[in-house]
C-alpha positions in Angstrom: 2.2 8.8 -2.2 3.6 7.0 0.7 6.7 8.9 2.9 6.9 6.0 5.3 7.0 2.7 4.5 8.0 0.0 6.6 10.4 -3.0 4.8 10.2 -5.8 7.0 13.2 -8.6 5.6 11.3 -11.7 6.5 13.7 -14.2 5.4 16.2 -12.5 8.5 13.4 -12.7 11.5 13.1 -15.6 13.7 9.3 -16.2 14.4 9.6 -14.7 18.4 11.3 -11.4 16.8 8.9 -11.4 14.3 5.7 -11.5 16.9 7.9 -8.6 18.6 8.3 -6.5 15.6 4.3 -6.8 14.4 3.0 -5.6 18.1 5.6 -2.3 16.9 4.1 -1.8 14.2 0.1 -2.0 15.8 1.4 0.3 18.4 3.5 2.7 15.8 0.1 2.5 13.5 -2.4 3.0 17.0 0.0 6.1 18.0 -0.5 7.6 14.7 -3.8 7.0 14.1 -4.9 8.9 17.7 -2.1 11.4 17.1 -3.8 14.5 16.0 -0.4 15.7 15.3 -0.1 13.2 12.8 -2.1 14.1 10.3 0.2 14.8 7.6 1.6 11.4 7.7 -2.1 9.2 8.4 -2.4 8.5 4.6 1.6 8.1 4.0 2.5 5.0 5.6 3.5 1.7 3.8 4.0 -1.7 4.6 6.2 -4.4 2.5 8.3 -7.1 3.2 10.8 -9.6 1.5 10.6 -13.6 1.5 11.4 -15.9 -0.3 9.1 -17.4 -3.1 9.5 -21.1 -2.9 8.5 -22.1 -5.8 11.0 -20.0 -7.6 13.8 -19.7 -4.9 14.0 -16.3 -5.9 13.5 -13.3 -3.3 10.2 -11.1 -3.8 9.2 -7.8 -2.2 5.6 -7.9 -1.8 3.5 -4.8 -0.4 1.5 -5.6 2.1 -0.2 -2.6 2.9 -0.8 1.3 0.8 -3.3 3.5 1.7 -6.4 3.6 -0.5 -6.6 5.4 -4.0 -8.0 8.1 -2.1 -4.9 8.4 0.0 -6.8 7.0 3.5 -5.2 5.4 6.3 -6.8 2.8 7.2 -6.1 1.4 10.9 -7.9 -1.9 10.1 -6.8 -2.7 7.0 -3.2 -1.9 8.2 -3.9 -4.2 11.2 -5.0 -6.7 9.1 -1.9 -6.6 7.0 0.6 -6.8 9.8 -1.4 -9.3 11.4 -1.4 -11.6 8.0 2.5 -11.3 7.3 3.3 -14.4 7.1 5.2 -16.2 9.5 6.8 -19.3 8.1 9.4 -17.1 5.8 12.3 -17.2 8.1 15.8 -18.8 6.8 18.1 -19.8 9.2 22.0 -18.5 8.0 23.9 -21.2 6.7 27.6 -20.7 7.6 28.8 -22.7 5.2 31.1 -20.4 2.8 30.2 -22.2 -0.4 26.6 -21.6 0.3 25.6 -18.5 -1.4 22.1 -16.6 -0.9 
């Protein structure tokens, strides 16, 4: 069962913000995964994020990262699934009130 689970609205993050907010999570997962206070949350933590599928124009939550069956945190595979977000899901507002999203 995951207790934390980072959402990450990709649609909403300009690509500089976005480089920003994956070196928090490495650094949130690092902290964690040295903590020895931690270990009640080492095989809770999630990652997903929203975009937009563009071949539907619908918005999809995808889950990016869970720990294993067993319930083990996994530093490299959750480096390897912040690190693999991908980056070209930005949408800049439109203020145009008869646009809706």
């Amino acid at each position: 069962m995951v207790l934390v689970c980072f959402v990450i609205d990709l649609r909403s993050l300009p690509p500089q913000l976005l480089r920003d907010v994956k070196q928090s999570l490495l650094e949130v997962a690092n902290f964690y995964a040295i903590s020895s206070e931690s270990e009640s949350l080492r095989d809770k933590i999630g990652l997903c994020y929203v975009f937009r599928n563009r071949i539907s124009s619908s918005d999809e939550l995808k889950i990016a990262y869970s720990p294993s069956p067993r319930g083990n945190f996994d530093l490299r595979d959750f480096h390897h699934a912040v690190n693999h977000l991908p980056t070209d899901s930005f949408l800049p507002e439109i203020d145009d009130p008869g646009v809706s999203n």
